[in-house]
N, C-alpha and C positions, 0 to 999 in steps of 0.2 A: 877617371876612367871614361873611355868614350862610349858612348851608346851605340851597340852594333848591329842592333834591333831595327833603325830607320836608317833612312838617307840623311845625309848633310843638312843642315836648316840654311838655305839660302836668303844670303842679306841684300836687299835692294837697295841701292846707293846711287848718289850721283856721282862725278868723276873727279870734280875740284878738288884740289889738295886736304883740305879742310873738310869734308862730305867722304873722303878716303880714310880718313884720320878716327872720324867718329865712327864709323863702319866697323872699319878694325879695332877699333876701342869695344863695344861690343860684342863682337867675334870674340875675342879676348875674354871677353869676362864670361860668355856663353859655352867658351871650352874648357875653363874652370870649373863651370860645372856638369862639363862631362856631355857636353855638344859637339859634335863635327859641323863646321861653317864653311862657307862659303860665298865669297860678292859676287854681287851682279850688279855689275858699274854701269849705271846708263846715263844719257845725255839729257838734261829735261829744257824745257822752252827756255826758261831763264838762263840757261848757260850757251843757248847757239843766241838769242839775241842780246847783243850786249847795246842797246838802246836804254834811253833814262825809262823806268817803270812809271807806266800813269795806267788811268782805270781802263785805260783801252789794250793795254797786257793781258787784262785779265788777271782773277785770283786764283792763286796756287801756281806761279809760273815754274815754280822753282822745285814742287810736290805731286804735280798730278801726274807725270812721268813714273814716278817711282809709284804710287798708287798703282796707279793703272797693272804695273805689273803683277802687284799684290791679288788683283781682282781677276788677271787672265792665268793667273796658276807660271808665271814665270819667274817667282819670288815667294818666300814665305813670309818675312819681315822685310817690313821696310824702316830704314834709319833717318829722320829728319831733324835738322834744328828744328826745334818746335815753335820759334816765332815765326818759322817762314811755313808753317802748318795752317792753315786755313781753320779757324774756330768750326765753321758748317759740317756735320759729319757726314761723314761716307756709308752708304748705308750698310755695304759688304765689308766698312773695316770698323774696328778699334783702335783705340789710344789702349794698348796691352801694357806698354809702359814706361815711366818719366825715370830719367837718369837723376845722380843726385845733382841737383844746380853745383855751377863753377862761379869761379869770380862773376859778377854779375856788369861790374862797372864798363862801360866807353872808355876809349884811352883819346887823348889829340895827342897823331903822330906828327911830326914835323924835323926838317935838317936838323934845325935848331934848339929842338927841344923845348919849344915856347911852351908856354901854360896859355890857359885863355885868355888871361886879362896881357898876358905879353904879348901876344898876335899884335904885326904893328896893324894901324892903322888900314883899312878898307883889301886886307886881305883875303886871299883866294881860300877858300878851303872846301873841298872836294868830297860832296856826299848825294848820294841819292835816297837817302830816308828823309821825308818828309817830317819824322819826327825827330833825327838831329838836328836838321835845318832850323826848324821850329825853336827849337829849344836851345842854338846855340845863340840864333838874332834875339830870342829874346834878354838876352845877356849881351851882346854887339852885335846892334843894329847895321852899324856901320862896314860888318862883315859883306863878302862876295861868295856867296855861297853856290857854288856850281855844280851839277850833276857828273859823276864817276863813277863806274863801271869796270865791270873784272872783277877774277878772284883775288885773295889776301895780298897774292904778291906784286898782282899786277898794278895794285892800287898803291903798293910801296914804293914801284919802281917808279911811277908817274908822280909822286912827291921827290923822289930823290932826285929828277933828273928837271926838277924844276914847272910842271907843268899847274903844280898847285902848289900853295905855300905850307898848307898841311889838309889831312883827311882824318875822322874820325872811323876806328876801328874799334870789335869789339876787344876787351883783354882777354875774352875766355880764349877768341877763335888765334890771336897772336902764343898764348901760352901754348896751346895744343898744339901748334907747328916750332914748337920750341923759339920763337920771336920776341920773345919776355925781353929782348940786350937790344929790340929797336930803341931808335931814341925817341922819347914819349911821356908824355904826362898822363896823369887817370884823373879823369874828371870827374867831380863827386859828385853823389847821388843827388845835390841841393841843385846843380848845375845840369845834368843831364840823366835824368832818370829812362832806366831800357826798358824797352819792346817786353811784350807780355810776355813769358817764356825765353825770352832770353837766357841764353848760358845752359840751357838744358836741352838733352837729347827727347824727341819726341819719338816712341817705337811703335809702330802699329803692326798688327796684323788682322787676317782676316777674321769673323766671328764665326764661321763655320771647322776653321781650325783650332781644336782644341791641343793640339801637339806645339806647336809652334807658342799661343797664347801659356802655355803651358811652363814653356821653356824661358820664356823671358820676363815671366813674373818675374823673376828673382832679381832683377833688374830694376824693379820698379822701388822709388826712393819715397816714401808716406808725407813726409815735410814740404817735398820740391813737389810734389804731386797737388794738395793742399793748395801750395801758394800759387801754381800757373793755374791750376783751375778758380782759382779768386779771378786771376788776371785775365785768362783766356773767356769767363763769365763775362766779365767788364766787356772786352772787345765786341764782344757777339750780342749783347744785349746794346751797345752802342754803333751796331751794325759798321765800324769802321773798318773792317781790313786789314791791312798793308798798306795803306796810301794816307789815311787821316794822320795827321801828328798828335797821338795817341800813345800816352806813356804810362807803365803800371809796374809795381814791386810788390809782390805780397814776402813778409817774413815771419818764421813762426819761431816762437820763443817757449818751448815747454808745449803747453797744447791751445795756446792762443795766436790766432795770425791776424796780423796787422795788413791790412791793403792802401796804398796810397797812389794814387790815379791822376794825371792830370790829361787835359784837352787843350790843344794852343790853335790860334791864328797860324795860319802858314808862313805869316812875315814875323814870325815871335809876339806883334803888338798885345795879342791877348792870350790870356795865362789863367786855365780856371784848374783848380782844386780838389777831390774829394780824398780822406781817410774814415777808412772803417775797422774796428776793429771786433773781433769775435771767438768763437773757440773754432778750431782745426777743419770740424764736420760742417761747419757752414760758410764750405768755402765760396760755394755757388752762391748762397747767399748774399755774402756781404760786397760779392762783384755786380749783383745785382743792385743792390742799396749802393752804392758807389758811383755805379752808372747814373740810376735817379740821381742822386745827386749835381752828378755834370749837365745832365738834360735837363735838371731843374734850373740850374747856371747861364744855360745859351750853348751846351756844349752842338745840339743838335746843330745848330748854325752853321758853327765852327768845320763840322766834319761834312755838311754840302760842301759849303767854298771848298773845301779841299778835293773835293772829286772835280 
C-alpha cells in the first residue's frame, strides 16, 4: 500500500541504459514497500565526455552530477554503481544503502568467443580501466590494449563491427540489460579480480533526511555492505581512485569475510598481493591491514606511475 502521507521519493539517476536499469530496480523494490517513486534522469560529466579517463577528468566524473542534485533538494536518493562512488564522503550525504552484490566476475566479449589464452596473438582489446588493462598484460603481455569508451551497447557494437578484437565487460552490467546470449567468456577471479564494489548498487541520501534514509534501509544487504566496505577501506586508505590498477573482493562466509587485494604495474610487469581475513564487524579493519600490507610491498609506487 502506498504512503499517501508524503510526496513521491525522487531517484537521481544518470540516463545510460544500464544507470536507468538500476534506478528502476530500486524504484521497484521501494514500491514493494509501499513508496511512490519517481527518476530524475540527468546527464553527469562522464557521460557528455566520452574521452579516455586520466587524473585530469577529475574524481567522480560519473557521480557528482547526481550528488549534486541530492545536496540542492532536486533529488531525494541518488542510485550509483558503487565502484564508480568516490570512497571520500560528502559531507551532506550518506551511503544509506548497499544492494545485495550480483555476479561479481569480468566477462571477455569477443565475435568469437575467445577465452584469454585463445586471443590470437598481439590483439586489440578495448578498455579504459587501468585495472583490466593491468591485470589482462599481466597474463598477455603481448596484448594491444586500447582505450574505449560509450555505454554497454556502444562498446558492443565497436567489437562487432570490428574496431577491436574484443572488450572486457562487467557480467553484472550485461545480465541486467538482459545480455547474458552475448558471445563471451567469464574470466575468473585468478585472472581478473573487480573494482571495489563492483556489482553492487551504492544508494545514498542526504543526512539531514531522515524520511528518505528511512525508506531505503530496507535495501540495504549486511554481507554486501561488510564486504565493499573491506574494499572501499582499502581504496581510500590507498588513496587510489578510479585510475590506479587497483583490484579488491571481500566475501563473507557465515560471519567471517575474507579480503583479497591486489596493486599492479600499469603494463601488468608487476603484481603485488594482500589477503586478510576476519569477522564481518571489522570490515574497516582488515581494508586497512590489507592496504599496509601493499604499501609495505611497493604498492605506493605503483599507484604514483599510474596518475
Amino acid at each position: 500500500m502506498l504512503m499517501n502521507d508524503s510526496a513521491p521519493i525522487r531517484l537521481a539517476t544518470r540516463k545510460s541504459p544500464l544507470a536507468l536499469w538500476q534506478a528502476n530496480w530500486v524504484a521497484d523494490r521501494l514500491r514493494e514497500l509501499g513508496h511512490a517513486c519517481e527518476l530524475v534522469p540527468l546527464v553527469s560529466q562522464g557521460d557528455n565526455d566520452l574521452r579516455p579517463i586520466t587524473a585530469a577528468s577529475g574524481v567522480g566524473v560519473f557521480t557528482k552530477r547526481i550528488q549534486q542534485a541530492l545536496i540542492d533538494g532536486e533529488a531525494d536518493v541518488a542510485v550509483h554503481s558503487l565502484k564508480d562512488l568516490p570512497t571520500a564522503e560528502t559531507a551532506e550525504l550518506h551511503l544509506a544503502a548497499v544492494s545485495q552484490r550480483e555476479v561479481v566476475e569480468d566477462r571477455l566479449v569477443s565475435v568469437a568467443g575467445w577465452t584469454l589464452d585463445e586471443l590470437p596473438e598481439a590483439a586489440i582489446v578495448g578498455t579504459s580501466s587501468r585495472r583490466r588493462a593491468a591485470q589482462l598484460l599481466h597474463r598477455r603481455a603481448d596484448l594491444q590494449v586500447r582505450p574505449i569508451r560509450g555505454n554497454l551497447q556502444t562498446r558492443l557494437d565497436q567489437v562487432a563491427r570490428g574496431d577491436f578484437d574484443a572488450t572486457i565487460l562487467a557480467a553484472a552490467g550485461l545480465e541486467r540489460l538482459g545480455l547474458s546470449g552475448v558471445t563471451a567468456t567469464t574470466l575468473g577471479l585468478d585472472v581478473m579480480l573487480p573494482a571495489p564494489g563492483q556489482a553492487a548498487l551504492g544508494i545514498e541520501t542526504r543526512r539531514d533526511d531522515p524520511r528518505a534514509t528511512a525508506a531505503v534501509a530496507g535495501l540495504d544487504h549486511a554481507a554486501t555492505r561488510a564486504a565493499v566496505t573491506a574494499e572501499r577501506t582499502l581504496l581510500r586508505e590507498l588513496s587510489g581512485g578510479c585510475l590506479a590498477p587497483i583490484a579488491a573482493l571481500g566475501t563473507v562466509q557465515g560471519s567471517e569475510l575474507k579480503l583479497v587485494a591486489i596493486v599492479l604495474a600499469t603494463d601488468g610487469s608487476v603484481r603485488l598481493q594482500a589477503e586478510v581475513t576476519g569477522g564481518v564487524a571489522e570490515a574497516e579493519r582488515l581494508g586497512r591491514d590489507a592496504a599496509e600490507q601493499l604499501l609495505a610491498a611497493g604498492a605506493e609506487e605503483l599507484i604514483a606511475q599510474a596518475r
